[in-house]
TORLUMZA-487212 format. One line per 4 residues: their letters; for each residue z, x, y of C-alpha. Coordinates in Angstrom, 3 decimals, always signed. Example, Ala and Ser with C-alpha at 12.3 -4.5 7.8 and 13.67 -1.06 7.14 Angstrom:
<recs>
AS = +7.800,+12.300,-4.500  +7.140,+13.670,-1.060
</recs>
This chain:
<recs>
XXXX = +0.000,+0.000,+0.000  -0.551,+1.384,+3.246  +2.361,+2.422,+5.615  +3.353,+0.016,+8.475
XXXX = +1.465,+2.605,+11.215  -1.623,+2.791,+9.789  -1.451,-0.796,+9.155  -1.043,-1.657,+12.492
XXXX = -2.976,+0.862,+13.753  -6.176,-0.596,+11.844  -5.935,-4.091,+12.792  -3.994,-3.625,+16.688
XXXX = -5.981,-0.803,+17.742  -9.185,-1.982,+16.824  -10.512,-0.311,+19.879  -10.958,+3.237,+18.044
XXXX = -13.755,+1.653,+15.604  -16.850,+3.110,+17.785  -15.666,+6.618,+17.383  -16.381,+8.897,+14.897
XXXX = -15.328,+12.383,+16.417  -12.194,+13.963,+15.975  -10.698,+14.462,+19.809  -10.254,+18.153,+20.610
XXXX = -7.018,+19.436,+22.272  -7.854,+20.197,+25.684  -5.978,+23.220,+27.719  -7.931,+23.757,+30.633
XXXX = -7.019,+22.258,+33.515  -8.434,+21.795,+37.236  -6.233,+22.311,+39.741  -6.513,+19.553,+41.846
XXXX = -2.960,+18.368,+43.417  +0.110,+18.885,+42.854  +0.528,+16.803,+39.560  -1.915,+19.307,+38.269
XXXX = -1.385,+22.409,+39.307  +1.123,+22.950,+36.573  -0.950,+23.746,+32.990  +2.361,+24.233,+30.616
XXXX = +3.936,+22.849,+27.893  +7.147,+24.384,+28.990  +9.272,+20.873,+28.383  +11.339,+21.374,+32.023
XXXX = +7.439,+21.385,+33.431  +6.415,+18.205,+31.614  +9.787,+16.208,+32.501  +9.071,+17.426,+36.023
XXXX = +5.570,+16.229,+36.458  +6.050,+12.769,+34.521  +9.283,+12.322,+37.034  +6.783,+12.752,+39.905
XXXX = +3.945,+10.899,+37.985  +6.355,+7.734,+37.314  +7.835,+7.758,+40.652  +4.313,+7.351,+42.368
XXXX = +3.517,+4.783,+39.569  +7.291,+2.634,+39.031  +5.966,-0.180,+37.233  +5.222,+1.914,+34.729
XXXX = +8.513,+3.813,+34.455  +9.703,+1.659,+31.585  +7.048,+2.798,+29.489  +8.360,+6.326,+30.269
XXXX = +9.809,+7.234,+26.837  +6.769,+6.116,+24.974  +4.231,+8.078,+27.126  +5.574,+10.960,+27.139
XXXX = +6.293,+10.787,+23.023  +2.722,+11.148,+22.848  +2.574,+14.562,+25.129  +5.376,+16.143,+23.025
XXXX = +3.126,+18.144,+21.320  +0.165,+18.019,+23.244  -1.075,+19.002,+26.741  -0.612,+17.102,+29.625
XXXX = -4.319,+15.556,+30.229  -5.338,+16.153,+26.986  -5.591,+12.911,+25.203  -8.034,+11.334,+26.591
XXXX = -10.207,+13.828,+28.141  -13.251,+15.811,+26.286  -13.258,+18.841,+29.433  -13.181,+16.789,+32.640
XXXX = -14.233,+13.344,+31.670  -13.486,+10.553,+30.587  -13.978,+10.686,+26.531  -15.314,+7.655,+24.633
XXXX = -11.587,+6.949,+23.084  -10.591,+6.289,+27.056  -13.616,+4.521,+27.493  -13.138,+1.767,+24.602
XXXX = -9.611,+1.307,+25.580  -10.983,+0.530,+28.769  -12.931,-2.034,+28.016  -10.736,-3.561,+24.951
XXXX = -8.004,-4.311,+27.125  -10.268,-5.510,+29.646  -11.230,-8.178,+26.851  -8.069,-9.086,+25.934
XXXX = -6.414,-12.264,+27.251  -3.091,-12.314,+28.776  -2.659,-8.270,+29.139  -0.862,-7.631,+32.335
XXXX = -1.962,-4.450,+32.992  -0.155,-2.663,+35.991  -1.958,-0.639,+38.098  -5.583,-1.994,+36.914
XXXX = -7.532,-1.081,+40.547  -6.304,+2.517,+39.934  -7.759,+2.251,+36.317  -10.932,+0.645,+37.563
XXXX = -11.612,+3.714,+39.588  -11.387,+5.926,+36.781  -14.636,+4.121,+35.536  -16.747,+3.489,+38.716
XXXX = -18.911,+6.078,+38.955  -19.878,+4.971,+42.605  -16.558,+5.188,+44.228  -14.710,+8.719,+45.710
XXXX = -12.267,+9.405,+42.754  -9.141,+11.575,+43.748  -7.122,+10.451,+40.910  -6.157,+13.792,+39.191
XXXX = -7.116,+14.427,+35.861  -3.277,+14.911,+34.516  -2.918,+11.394,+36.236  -6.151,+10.018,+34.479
XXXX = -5.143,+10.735,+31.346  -1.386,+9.397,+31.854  -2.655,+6.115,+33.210  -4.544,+5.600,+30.597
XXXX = -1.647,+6.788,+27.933  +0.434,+3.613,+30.005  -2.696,+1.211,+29.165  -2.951,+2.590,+25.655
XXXX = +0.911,+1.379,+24.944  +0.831,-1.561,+26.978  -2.243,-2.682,+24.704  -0.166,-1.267,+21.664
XXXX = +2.649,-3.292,+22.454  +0.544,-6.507,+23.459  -0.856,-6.005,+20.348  +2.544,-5.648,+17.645
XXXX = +4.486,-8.336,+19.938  +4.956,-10.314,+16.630  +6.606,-7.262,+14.144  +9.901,-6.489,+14.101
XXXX = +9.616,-3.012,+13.128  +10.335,+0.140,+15.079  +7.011,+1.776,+15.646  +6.167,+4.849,+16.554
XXXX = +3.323,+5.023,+19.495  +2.929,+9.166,+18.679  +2.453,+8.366,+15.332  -0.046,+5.848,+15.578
XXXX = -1.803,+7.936,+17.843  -1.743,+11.177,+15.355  -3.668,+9.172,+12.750  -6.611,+8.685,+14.811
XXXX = -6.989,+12.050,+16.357  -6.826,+13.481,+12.878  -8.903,+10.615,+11.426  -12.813,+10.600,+12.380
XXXX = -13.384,+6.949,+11.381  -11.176,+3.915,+10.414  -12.978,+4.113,+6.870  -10.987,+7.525,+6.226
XXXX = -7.782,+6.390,+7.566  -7.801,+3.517,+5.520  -8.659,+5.765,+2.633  -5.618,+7.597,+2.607
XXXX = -2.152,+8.402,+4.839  -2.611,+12.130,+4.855  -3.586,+13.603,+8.572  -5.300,+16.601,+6.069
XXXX = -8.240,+14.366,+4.793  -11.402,+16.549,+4.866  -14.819,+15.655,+4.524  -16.166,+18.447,+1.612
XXXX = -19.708,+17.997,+2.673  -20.391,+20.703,+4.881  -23.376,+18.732,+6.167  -20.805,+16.162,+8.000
XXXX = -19.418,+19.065,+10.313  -23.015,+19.912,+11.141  -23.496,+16.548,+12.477  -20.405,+16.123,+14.476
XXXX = -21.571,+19.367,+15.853  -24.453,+17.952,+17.133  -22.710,+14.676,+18.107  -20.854,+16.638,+20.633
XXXX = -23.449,+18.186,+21.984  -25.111,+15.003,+22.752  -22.362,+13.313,+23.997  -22.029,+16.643,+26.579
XXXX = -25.409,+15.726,+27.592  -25.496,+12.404,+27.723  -22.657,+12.942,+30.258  -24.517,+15.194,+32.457
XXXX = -26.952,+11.967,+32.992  -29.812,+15.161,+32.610  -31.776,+13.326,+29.893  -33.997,+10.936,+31.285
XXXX = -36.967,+9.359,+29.401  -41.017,+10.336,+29.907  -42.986,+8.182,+32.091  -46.645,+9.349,+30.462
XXXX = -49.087,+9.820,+33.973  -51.921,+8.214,+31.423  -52.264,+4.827,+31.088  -53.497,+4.559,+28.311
XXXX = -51.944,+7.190,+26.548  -54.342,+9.914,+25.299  -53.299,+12.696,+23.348  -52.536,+15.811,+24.656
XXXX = -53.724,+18.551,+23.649  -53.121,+22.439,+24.206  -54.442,+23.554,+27.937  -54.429,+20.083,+29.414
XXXX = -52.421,+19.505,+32.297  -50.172,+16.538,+32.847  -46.756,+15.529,+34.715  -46.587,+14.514,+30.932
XXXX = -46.105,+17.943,+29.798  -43.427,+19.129,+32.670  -41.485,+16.208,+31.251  -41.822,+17.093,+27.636
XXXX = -40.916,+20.541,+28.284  -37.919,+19.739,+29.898  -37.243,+17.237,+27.166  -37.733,+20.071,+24.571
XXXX = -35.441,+22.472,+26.688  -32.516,+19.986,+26.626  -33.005,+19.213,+22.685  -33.024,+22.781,+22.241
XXXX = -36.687,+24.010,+21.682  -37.015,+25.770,+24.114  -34.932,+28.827,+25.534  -35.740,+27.752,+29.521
XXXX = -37.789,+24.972,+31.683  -40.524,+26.427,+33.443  -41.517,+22.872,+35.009  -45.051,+23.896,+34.530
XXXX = -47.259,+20.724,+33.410  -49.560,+23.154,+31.761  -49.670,+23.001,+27.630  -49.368,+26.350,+27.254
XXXX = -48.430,+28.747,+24.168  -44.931,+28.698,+25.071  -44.496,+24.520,+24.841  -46.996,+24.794,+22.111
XXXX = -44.144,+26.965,+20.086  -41.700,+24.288,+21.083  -43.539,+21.212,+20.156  -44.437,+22.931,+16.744
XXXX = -40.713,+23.775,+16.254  -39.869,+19.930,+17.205  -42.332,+18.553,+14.844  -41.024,+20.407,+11.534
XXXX = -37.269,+19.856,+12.146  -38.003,+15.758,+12.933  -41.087,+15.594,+9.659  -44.035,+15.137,+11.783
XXXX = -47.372,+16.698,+10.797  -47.462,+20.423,+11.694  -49.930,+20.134,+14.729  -49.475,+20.864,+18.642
XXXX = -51.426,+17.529,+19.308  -48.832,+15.397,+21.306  -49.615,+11.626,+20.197  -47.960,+8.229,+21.773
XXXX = -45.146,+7.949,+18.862  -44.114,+11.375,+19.275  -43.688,+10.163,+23.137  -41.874,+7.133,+21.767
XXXX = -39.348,+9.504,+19.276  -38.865,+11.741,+22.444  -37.485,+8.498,+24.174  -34.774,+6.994,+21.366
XXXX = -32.090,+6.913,+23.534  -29.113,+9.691,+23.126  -26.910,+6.273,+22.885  -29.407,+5.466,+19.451
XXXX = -29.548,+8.656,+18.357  -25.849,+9.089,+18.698  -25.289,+6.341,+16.609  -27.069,+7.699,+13.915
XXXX = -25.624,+10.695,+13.781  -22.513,+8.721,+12.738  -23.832,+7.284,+10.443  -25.124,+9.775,+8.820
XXXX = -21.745,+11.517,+8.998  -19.910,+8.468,+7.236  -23.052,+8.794,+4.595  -21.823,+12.312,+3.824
XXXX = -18.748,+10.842,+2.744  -20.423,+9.259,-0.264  -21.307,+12.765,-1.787  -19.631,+13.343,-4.554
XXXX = -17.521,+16.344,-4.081  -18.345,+18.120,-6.772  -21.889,+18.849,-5.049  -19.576,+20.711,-2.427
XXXX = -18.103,+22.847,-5.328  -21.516,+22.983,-7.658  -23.136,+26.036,-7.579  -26.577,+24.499,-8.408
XXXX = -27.952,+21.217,-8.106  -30.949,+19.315,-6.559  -31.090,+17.163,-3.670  -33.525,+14.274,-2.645
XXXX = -33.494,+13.249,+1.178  -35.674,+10.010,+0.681  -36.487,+9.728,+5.003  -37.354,+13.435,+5.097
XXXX = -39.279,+13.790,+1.516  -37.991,+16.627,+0.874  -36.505,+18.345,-2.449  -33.935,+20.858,-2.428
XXXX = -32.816,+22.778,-4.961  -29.952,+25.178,-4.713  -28.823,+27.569,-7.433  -25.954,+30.652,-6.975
XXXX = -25.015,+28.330,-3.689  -28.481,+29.286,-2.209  -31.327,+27.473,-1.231  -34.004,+28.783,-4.150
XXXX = -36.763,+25.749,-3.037  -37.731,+23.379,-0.958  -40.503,+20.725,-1.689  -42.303,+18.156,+0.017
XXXX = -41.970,+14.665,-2.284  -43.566,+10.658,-2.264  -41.110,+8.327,-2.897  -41.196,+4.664,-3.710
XXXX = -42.632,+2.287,-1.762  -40.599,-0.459,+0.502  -41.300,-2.804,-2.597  -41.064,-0.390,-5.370
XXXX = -37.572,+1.153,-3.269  -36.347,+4.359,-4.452  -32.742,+4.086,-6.123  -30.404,+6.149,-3.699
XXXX = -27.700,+7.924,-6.434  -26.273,+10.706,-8.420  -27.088,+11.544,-11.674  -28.132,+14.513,-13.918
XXXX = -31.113,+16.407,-14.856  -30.446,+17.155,-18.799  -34.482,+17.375,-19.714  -37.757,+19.153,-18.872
XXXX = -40.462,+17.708,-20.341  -44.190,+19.872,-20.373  -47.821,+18.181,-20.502  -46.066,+14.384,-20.720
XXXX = -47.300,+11.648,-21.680  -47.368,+8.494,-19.303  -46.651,+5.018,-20.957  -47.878,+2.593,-17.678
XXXX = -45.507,-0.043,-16.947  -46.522,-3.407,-18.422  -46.236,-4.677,-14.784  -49.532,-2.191,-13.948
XXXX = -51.243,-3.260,-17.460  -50.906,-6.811,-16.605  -51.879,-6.700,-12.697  -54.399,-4.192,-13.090
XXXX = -55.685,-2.714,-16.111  -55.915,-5.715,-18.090  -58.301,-7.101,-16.434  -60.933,-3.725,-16.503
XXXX = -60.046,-3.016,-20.079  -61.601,-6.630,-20.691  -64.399,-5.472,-18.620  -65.187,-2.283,-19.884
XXXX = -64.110,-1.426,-24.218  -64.434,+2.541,-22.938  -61.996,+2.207,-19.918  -58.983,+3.660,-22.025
XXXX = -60.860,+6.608,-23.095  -62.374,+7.526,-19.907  -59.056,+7.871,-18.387  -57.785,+9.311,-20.914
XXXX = -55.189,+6.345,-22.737  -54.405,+5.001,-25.610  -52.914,+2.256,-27.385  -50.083,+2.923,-29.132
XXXX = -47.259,+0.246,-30.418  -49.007,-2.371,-28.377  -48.341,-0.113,-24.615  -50.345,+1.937,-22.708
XXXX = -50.144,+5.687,-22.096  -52.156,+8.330,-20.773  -52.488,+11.827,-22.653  -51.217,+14.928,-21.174
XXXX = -53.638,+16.725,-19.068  -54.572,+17.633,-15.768  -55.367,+14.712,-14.271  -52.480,+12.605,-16.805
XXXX = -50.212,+10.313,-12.871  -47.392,+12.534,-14.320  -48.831,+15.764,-13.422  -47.860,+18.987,-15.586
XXXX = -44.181,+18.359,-15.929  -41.304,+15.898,-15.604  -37.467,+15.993,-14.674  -35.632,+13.454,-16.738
XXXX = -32.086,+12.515,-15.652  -30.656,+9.383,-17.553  -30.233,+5.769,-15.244  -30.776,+2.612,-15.610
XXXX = -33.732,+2.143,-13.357  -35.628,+4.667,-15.450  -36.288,+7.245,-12.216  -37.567,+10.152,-12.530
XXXX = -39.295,+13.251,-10.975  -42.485,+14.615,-11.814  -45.541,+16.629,-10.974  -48.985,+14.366,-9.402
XXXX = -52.817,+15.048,-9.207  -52.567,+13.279,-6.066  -51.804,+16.706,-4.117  -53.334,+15.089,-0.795
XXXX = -50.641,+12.319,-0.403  -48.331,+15.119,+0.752  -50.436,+15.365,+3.373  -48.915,+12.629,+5.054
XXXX = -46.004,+11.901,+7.223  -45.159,+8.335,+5.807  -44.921,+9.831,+2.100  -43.910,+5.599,+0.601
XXXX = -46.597,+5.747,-2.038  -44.712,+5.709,-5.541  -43.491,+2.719,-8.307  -40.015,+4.510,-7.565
XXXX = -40.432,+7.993,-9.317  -40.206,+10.539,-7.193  -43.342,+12.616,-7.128  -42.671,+16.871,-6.677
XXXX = -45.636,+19.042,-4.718  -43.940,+21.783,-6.265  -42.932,+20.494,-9.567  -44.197,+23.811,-11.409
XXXX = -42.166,+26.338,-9.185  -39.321,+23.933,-9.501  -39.189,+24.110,-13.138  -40.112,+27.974,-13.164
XXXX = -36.619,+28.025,-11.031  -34.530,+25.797,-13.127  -35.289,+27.597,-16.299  -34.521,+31.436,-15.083
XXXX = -30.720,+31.327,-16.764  -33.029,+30.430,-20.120  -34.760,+34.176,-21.030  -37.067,+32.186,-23.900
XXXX = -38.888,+30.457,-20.880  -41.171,+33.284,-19.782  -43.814,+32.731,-17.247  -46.387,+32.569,-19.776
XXXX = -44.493,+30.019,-22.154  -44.189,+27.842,-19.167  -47.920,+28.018,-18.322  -48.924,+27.568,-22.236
XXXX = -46.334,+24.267,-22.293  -48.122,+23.120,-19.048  -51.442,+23.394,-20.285  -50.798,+22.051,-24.045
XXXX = -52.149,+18.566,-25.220  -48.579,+17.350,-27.078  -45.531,+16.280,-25.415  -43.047,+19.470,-25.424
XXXX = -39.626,+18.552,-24.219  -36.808,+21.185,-23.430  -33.450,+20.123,-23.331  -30.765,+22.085,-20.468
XXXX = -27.748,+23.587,-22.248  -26.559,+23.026,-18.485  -27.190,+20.027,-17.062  -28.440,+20.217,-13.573
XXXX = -26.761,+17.643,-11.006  -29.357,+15.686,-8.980  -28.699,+13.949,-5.533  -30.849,+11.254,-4.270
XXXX = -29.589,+10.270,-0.834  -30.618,+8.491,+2.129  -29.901,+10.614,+5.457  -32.181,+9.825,+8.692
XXXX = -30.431,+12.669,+10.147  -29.850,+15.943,+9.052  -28.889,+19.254,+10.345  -30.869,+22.400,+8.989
XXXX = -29.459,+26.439,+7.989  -30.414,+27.030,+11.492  -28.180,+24.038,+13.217  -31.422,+22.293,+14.087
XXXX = -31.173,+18.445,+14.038  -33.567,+16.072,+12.509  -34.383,+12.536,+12.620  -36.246,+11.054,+10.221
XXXX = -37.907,+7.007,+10.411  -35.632,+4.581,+8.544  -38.251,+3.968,+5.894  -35.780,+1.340,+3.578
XXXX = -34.526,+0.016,+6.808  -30.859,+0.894,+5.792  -29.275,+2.306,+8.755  -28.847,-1.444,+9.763
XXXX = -27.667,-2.269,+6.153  -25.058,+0.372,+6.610  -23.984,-0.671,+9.973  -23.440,-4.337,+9.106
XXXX = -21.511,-3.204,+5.975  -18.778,-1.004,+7.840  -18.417,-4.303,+10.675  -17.749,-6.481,+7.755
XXXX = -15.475,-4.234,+6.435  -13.832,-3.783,+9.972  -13.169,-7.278,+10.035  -11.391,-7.908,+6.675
</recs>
C-alpha cells in the first residue's frame, strides 16, 4: 500500500503531472536586494532572511514553519527556479491554483507579476521562489483539508524532486528509483536543453519567401535559407549563424547532418515537409521527448545489463545490434504496414535459419494467388512454389520474399526478421511495406556477426548455407535477446536528437493511456 505522502501527494498535488524532469538544485544567485544578497545555507542566514521575507509579507507568517521546512536542506531560491526563471513546476502551480475554487491565496497581484512577462518585475528571485513555496502549501493544505493526519510538506515535496513522473512515484516509495535505460538520461538531456531555449523565446518558426514553396537547392539564395541556418544553429548543426541566405557548403553540411539524425533521405535538397519538421513547435517536440523517456521505462532491464542483444526502433527503421556492449551493426529495416502493424515487444532470437523456405499466408493465397493459379497451371513453378500439405511455399533461392536468411525468435504473432530481394524499398523514407515481419538490408552481415562466438560458422560455411537449395537451420547455444520498440525520439552515441514520424500513430495512444491512469 502506498504511504500516506505519496498518497496524497498523487491525488492533492496533481499539478506536478506535466513534468517529467527531475528539478536541479540551484546555488547561484543574483544579487539583486537585500533579501538576496545573502547565498548561504548557514541556518542564522536563512532565519534572518525569512524574518525579513515574512515581515514584508505578514499574511503569510503563519505558514512560516512549513516554508521554511522545505529550505532546510536546500538553497534559498532553489525550488522553483531552473537558473533565473521561473521553472515549469512554478509554472503549473501557478495556474492549478488559479483553477481551483475557493483558494484564498494571499498576496496573488505579487504572484501575478511573477508571470506577466509585460510588466517591470523587481520581485527578487529569493522572494520568487518563497512566494511561490507560500502558494505551494496553501494549495497543499486546501487540498488535505479533509485528513487528519500530520503531514509533512518537505516530504511531499522530496518525492517529486526525486521522482521524474507520477508513474515512478507511484511505482515505488524509494527517492533512489533509477531509470536503467541509459537512453532515458539522453533524453532528459535534451529536454533541458530545449526547455533553455524555449525560454530564450530565440526559436521562432520559417516564414518560406516562396509562395509556393519550391525546393531549394544548393547555391540558391533565399531569406529561406538565413532562417534555416539559424534554425540549424539553434538545433545544433551548425557551430555559428552566418545570416547569409546563400546555400552554401557550410549549411549544406548542416542540412545533411539534420537529415540523417531525423531519417530523411540523405540529400541537401530542402523540400516543404522538411520546412514543416523544422516548425513542430519546441512545446510538441518537448512533449515527445517525454514520452519517449516514460517509453524507456518499459525496457526490460536486463537489456541495460545484456552484453548483446538486438534492437528494432520501428519510427526510425533501424536495426541495432550490440555485442561486448558495443554497437557491431546498424541496418536500415521495412516494417509492417499501418494494417499489417508491427508487434512492439521483447523476445529472443534462439534460431538462424539459411536458404528458407516461405510458406505464404493463406490470407495472400486466398486474396491473391488463388485467383492466378486458376489462371495460369505454371504460376507455382515460375515463381518458384510448391504445394505441399495443401499450403503454399516458395523454395529457397535468390529471389525466395525471405531473402537468404531468417531470425526466428518464438511469439505468438509469428514475427520474424529476415533478408528481402526487394533491396530498393530501403530506399525510402516511409519504410511501412511488410505483413509484419521485419525485413533486414543487412540480414547477411547480421548473421555473419551473430555467429562469430560459433568457430564452425566460417565465412565460407555461411556463404555455402546461403546459397544451398534445402532449408538449413542453426540453433544459438546463446540465445540472443531482441527488442522491438516504438521510440519517435531518440538520442544517438554522439548526443544528437532525432525525431522520427509517428507511423502507428501511438504517441497519442500513449498519452491518453497515462491521463487515464492519472485520473484513477
Amino acid at each position: 500500500m502506498r504511504t500516506f505522502n505519496l498518497f496524497t501527494v498523487i491525488l492533492s498535488l496533481s499539478f506536478f503531472v506535466s513534468s517529467f524532469n527531475r528539478i536541479e538544485n540551484n546555488t547561484s544567485h543574483k544579487n539583486t536586494n537585500k533579501t538576496s544578497s545573502y547565498n548561504s545555507d548557514n541556518d542564522n542566514v536563512k532565519e534572518s532572511i525569512s524574518n525579513d521575507f515574512f515581515k514584508r509579507y505578514s499574511e503569510l507568517k503563519k505558514y512560516k514553519s512549513d516554508v521554511m521546512s522545505l529550505y532546510k536542506h536546500r538553497s534559498l531560491g532553489s525550488i522553483w527556479h531552473d537558473e533565473n526563471e521561473i521553472n515549469e513546476f512554478g509554472t503549473v502551480l501557478y495556474e492549478k491554483a488559479k483553477q481551483t475554487n475557493d483558494l484564498s491565496i494571499p498576496y496573488q497581484a505579487e504572484i501575478d507579476k511573477l508571470f506577466d512577462n509585460s510588466s517591470e518585475n523587481s520581485i527578487s528571485k529569493t522572494d520568487a521562489d518563497m512566494l511561490l513555496s507560500s502558494l505551494y502549501i496553501v494549495y497543499a493544505k486546501k487540498n488535505i483539508s479533509d485528513t487528519k493526519k500530520k503531514v509533512s510538506y518537505d516530504a511531499m515535496l522530496k518525492d517529486f524532486l526525486n521522482y521524474s513522473t507520477i508513474e515512478e512515484a507511484t511505482a515505488s516509495n524509494s527517492a533512489d528509483v533509477k531509470v536503467q535505460y541509459d537512453q532515458y538520461y539522453k533524453l532528459e538531456d535534451v529536454l533541458k536543453k530545449y526547455k533553455k531555449l524555449d525560454r530564450s523565446h530565440k526559436w521562432k518558426a520559417i516564414v518560406p519567401e516562396e509562395s509556393p514553396y519550391k525546393d531549394l537547392r544548393p547555391d540558391a539564395v533565399s531569406s529561406t535559407i538565413a532562417q534555416v541556418r539559424t534554425h540549424l544553429y539553434l538545433m545544433g548543426d551548425l557551430k555559428s549563424d552566418s545570416k547569409s541566405n546563400v546555400y552554401d557548403r557550410e549549411l549544406m553540411d548542416a542540412v545533411m547532418k539534420y537529415k540523417v539524425r531525423n531519417g530523411f533521405k540523405p540529400n541537401y535538397i530542402l523540400a516543404e515537409e522538411h520546412i514543416q519538421e523544422m516548425n513542430t513547435p519546441l512545446s510538441e517536440k518537448m512533449q515527445t521527448l517525454k514520452l519517449n523517456m516514460e517509453r524507456c521505462r518499459t525496457i526490460a532491464a536486463q537489456m541495460a545489463n545484456s552484453d548483446e542483444y538486438v534492437l528494432v526502433n520501428v519510427p526510425s527503421y533501424e536495426l541495432v545490434y550490440v555485442k561486448n556492449g558495443k554497437v557491431q551493426l546498424t541496418s536500415p529495416v521495412f516494417v509492417g504496414a499501418p494494417l499489417t502493424k508491427t508487434t512492439i515487444f521483447n523476445g529472443e532470437i534462439d534460431r538462424i535459419v539459411f536458404s528458407p523456405y516461405w510458406t505464404v499466408p493463406q490470407s495472400i493465397v486466398q486474396n491473391e494467388l488463388k485467383s492466378k493459379i486458376a489462371a495460369d497451371p505454371n504460376y507455382l513453378a515460375e515463381k518458384n512454389m510448391e504445394m505441399v500439405n495443401g499450403q503454399v511455399r516458395q523454395k529457397p533461392g535468390p529471389d525466395n520474399s525471405l531473402g537468404l536468411v531468417k531470425f526466428m525468435f518464438p511469439n505468438p504473432d509469428d514475427i520474424y526478421m529476415h533478408d528481402t530481394p526487394s533491396k530498393t524499398l530501403f530506399d525510402f523514407e516511409k519504410r511501412t511495406f511488410s505483413h509484419g515481419c521485419i525485413n533486414v538490408k543487412m540480414a547477411k552481415e547480421l548473421a555473419v556477426a551473430m555467429l562469430q562466438d560459433y568457430p564452425e560458422w566460417t565465412q565460407a560455411k555461411i556463404d555455402k548455407a546461403m546459397a544451398g537449395k534445402v532449408e538449413n537451420s542453426f540453433k544459438l547455444s546463446k540465445k540472443v535477446p531482441i527488442y522491438i520498440t516504438y521510440f519517435t525520439s531518440l538520442v544517438n552515441d554522439k548526443g544528437e536528437i532525432g525525431f522520427f514520424k509517428d507511423v502507428y500513430e501511438k504517441d497519442a495512444e500513449l498519452t491518453k493511456e497515462l491521463s487515464v491512469a492519472l485520473e484513477q
